[in-house]
C-alpha positions as a Markdown table, in Angstrom:
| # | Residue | x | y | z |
|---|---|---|---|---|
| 1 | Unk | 4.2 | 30.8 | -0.9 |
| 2 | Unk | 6.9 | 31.7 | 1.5 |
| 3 | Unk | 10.4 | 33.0 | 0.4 |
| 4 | Unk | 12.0 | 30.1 | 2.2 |
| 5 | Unk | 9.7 | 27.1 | 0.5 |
| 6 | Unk | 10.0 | 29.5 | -3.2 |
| 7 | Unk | 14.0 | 28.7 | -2.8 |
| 8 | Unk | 13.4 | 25.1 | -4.0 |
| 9 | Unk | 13.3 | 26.5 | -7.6 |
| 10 | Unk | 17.2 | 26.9 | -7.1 |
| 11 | Unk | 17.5 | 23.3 | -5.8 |
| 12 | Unk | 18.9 | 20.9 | -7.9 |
| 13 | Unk | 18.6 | 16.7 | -6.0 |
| 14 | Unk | 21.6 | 15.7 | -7.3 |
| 15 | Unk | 20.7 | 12.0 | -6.4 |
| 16 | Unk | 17.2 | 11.8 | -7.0 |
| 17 | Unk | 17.4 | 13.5 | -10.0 |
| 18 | Unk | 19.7 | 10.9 | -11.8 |
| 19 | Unk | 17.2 | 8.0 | -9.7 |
| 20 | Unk | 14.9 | 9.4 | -11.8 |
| 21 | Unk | 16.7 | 10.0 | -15.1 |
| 22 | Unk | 17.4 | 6.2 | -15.0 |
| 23 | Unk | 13.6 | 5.2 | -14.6 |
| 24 | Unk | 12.7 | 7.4 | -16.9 |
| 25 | Unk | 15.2 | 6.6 | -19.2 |
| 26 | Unk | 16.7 | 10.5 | -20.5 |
| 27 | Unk | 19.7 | 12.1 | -19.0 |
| 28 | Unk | 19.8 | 13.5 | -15.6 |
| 29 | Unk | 20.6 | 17.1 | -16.6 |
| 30 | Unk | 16.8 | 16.8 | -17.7 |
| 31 | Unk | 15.4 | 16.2 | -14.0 |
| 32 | Unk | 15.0 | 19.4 | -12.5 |
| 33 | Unk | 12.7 | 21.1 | -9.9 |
| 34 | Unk | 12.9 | 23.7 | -11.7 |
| 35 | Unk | 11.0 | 23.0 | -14.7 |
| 36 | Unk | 7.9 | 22.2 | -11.7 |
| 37 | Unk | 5.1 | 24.4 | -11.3 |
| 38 | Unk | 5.7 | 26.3 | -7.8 |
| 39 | Unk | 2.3 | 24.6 | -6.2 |
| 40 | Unk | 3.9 | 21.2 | -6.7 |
| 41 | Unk | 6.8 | 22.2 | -4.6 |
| 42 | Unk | 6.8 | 20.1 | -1.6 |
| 43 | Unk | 7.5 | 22.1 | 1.8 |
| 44 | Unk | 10.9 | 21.3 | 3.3 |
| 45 | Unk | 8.7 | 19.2 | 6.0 |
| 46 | Unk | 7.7 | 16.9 | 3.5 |
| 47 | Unk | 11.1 | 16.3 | 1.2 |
| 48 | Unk | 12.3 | 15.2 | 5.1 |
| 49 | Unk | 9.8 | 13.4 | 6.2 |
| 50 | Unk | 9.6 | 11.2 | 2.4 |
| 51 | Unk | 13.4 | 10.8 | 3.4 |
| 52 | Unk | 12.5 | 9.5 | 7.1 |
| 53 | Unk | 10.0 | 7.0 | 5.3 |
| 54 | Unk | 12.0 | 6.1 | 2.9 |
| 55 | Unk | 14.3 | 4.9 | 5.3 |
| 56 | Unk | 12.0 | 3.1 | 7.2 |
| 57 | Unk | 11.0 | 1.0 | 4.2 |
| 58 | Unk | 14.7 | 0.3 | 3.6 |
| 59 | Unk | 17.3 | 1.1 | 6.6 |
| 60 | Unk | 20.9 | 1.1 | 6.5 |
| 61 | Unk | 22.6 | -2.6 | 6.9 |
| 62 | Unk | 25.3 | -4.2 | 5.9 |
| 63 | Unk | 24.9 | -1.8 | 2.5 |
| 64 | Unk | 23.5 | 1.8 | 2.2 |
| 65 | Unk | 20.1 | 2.4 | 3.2 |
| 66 | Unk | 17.0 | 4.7 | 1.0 |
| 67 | Unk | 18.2 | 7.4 | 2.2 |
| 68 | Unk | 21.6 | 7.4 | 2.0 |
| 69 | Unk | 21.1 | 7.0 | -2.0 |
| 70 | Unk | 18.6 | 10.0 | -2.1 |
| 71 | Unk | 15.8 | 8.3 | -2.4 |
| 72 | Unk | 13.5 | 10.8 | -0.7 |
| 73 | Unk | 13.9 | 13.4 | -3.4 |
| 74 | Unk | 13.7 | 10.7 | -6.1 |
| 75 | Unk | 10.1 | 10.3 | -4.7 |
| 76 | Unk | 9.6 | 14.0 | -4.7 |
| 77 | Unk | 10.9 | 14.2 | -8.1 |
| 78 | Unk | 8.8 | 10.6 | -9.5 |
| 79 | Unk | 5.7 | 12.2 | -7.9 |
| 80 | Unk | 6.0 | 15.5 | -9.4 |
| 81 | Unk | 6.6 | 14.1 | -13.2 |
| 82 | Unk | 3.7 | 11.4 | -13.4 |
| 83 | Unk | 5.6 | 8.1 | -12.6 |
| 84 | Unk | 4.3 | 4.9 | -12.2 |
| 85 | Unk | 0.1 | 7.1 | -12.4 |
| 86 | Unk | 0.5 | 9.2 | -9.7 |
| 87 | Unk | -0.5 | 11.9 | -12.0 |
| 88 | Unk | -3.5 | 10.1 | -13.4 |
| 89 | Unk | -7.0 | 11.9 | -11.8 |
| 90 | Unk | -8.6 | 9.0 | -10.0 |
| 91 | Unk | -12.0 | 7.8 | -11.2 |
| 92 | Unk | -14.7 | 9.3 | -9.3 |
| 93 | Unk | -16.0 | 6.7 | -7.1 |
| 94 | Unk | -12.4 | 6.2 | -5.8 |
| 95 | Unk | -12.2 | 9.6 | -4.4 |
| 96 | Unk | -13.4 | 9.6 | -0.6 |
| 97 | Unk | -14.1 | 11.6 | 1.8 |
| 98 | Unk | -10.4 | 10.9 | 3.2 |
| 99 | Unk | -8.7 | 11.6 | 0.0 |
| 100 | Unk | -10.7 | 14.6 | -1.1 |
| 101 | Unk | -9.1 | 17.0 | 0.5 |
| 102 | Unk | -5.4 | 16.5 | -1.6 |
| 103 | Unk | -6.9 | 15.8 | -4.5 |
| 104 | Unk | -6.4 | 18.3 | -7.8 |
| 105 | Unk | -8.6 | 20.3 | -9.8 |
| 106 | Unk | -8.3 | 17.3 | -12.4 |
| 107 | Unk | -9.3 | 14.6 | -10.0 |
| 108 | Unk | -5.4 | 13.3 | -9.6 |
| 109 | Unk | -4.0 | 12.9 | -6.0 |
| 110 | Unk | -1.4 | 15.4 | -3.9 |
| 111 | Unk | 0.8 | 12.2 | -2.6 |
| 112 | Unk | 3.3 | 14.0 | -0.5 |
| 113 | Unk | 0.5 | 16.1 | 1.4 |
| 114 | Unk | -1.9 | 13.5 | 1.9 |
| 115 | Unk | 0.8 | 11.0 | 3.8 |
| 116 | Unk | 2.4 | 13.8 | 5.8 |
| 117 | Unk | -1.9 | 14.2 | 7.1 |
| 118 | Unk | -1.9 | 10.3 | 7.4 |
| 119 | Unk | 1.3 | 9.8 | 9.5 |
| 120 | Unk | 0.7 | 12.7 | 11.4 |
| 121 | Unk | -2.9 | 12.2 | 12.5 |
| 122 | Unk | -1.9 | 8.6 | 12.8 |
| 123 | Unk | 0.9 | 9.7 | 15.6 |
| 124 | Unk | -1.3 | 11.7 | 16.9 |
| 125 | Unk | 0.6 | 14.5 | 16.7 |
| 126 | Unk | 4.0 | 15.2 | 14.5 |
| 127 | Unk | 5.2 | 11.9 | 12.9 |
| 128 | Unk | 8.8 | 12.9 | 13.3 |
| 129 | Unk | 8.9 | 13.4 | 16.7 |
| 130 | Unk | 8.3 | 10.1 | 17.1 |
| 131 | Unk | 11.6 | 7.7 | 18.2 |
| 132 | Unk | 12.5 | 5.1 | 15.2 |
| 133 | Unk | 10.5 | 2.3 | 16.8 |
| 134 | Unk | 7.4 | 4.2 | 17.1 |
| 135 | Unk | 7.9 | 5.7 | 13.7 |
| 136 | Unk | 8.2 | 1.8 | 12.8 |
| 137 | Unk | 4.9 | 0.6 | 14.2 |
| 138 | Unk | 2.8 | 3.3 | 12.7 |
| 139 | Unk | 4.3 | 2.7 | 9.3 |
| 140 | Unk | 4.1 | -0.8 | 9.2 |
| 141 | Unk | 0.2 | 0.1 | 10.5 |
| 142 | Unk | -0.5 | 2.0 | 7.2 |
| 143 | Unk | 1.5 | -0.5 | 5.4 |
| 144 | Unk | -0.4 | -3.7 | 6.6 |
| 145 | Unk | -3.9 | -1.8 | 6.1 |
| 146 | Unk | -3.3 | -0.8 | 2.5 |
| 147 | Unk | -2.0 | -4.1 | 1.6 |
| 148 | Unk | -4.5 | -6.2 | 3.1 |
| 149 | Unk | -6.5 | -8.4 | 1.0 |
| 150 | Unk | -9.9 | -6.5 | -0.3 |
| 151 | Unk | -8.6 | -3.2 | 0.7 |
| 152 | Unk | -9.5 | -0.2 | -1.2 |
| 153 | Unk | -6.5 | 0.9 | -3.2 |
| 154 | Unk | -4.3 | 3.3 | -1.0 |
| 155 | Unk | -1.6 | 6.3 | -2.1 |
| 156 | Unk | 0.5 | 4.1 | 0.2 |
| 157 | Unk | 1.3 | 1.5 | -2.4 |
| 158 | Unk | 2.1 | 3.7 | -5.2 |
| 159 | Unk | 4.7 | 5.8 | -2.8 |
| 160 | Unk | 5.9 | 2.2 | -1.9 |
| 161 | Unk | 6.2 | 1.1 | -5.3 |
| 162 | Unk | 8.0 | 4.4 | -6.1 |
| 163 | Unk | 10.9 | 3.9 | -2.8 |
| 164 | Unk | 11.3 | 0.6 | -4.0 |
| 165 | Unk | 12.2 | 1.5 | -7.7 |
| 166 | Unk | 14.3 | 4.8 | -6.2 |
| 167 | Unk | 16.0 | 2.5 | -4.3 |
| 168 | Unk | 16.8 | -0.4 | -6.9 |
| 169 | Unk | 17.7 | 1.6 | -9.5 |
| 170 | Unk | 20.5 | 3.0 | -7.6 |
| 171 | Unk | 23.9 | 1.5 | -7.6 |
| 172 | Unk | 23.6 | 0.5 | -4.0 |
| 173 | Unk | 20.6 | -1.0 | -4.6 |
| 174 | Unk | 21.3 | -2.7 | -8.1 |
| 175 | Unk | 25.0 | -3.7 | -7.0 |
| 176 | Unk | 25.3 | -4.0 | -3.5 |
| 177 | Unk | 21.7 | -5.1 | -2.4 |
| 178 | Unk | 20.7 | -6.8 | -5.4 |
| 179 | Unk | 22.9 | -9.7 | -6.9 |
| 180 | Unk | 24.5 | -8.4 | -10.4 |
| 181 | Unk | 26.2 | -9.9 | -13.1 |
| 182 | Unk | 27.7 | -8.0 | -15.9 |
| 183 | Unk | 26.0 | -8.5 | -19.3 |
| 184 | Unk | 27.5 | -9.2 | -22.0 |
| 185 | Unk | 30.4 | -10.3 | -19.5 |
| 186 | Unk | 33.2 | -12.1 | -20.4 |
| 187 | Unk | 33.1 | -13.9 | -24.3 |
| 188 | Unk | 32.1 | -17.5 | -24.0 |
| 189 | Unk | 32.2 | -19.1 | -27.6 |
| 190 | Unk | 31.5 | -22.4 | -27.0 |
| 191 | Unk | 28.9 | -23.6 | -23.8 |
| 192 | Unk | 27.5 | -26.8 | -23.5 |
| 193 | Unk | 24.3 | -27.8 | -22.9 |
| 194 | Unk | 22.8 | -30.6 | -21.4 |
| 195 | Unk | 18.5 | -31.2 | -22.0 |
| 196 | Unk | 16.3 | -29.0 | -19.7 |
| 197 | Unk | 19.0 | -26.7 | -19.4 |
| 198 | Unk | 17.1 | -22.9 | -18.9 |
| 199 | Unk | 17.5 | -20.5 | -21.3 |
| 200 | Unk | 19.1 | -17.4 | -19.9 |
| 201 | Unk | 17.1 | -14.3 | -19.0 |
| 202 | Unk | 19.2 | -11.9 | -20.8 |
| 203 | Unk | 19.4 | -13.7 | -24.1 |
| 204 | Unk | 15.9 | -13.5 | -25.4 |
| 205 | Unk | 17.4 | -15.2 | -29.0 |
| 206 | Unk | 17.8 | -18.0 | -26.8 |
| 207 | Unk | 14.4 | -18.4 | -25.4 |
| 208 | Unk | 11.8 | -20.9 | -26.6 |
| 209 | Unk | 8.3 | -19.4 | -26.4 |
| 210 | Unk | 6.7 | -22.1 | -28.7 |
């Protein structure tokens, strides 16, 4: 491994680290690339290009986009530490010929690599050379085939799944995007209620489930 790629053990991602430390539920001084073994270390290629694709999956609007938040490294950083299975070795009749090549000695998958091959063979080329439109279509490509109905299961949708819960845990994304209303909120003793009023979702105490 290079000097260059090496100097990620020094790196600390500010904002994907405390993505992370609030999915994970533990403090963000615990999130570190440091505690990572120097194999999983994603080249600088890939931490940009999971940024590129993070914002692709959610741009910039009216309120911040993926990558404005840091969602990119919160990928890298979900990834790296197990989240949502990606550390799981996949059973041996889901590993093709396709996915071989980035898989681990224990049969779990090398995410990062495997869509920086996919993108890039997909744009025939380098992926980030692309112009945003282009970079749009062959996204939304991959995105369409590994959601299709009877597909085989793709790395796509746990990277996906990942971007989305970066994304939405952040305060952009749980404030701004996302409609919030503080619990407990302001004291309300007395509340009437009328029959077939709902129960509310953040008071289980008041929910029926006989």
């Amino acid at each position: 491994m290079s000097a260059h790629t090496s100097g990620w053990n020094r790196r600390e991602f500010t904002a994907g680290a405390a993505l992370l430390a609030l999915a994970l539920g533990i403090p963000a001084a615990g999130v570190k690339l440091t505690a990572l073994d120097e194999r999983e270390l994603p080249s600088d290629r890939q931490r940009n290009l999971i940024a590129e694709v993070s914002d692709l999956v959610i741009p910039r609007t009216d309120t911040p986009g993926a990558k404005d938040v840091g969602v990119g490294d919160f990928v890298v950083l979900a990834l790296a530490h197990g989240l949502s299975g990606t550390r799981t070795p996949m059973a041996a009749g889901m590993v093709t010929a396709a996915l071989e090549p980035f898989c681990r000695r224990d049969g779990s998958l090398r995410h990062l690599p495997w869509l920086e091959h996919t993108l890039d063979r997909a744009a025939g080329g380098d992926f980030l050379r692309h112009d945003p439109a282009e970079r749009v279509r062959l996204l939304t490509a991959l995105d369409t085939q590994a959601f299709a109905q009877g597909a085989p299961p793709s790395p796509w949708t746990a990277i996906k799944g990942l971007i989305l819960t970066g994304y939405y845990t952040s305060e952009a994304g749980g404030s701004q995007e996302l409609r919030y209303e503080l619990v407990p909120g302001k004291w309300e003793w007395d509340i009437p209620l009328k029959p077939g009023d709902r129960a509310f979702s953040s008071d289980w105490t008041a929910v029926d489930f006989g």
